[in-house]
C-alpha positions, 0 to 999 in steps of 0.5 A: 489513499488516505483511507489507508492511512487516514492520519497520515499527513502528506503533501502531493509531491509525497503521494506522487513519488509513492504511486510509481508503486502502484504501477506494478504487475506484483503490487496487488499481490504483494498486499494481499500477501501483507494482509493475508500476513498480518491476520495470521492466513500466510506465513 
């Protein structure tokens, strides 16, 4: 992940209580909907 974020500072343990997240059925849709947002494509 740190592609994402490439100067953010995280230990493991931070990681791994974010990554529950992306054990999700909506978690694909729910950052391409943020992205598709952010550039203007979606309201």
């Amino acid at each position: 992940m740190k592609t994402w974020s490439p100067t953010w500072a995280f230990d493991h343990d931070t990681f791994d209580r974010a990554a529950t997240s992306f054990d999700n059925a909506g978690f694909v849709d729910v950052v391409i909907h943020f992205y598709r947002f952010d550039v203007g494509k979606t309201a």
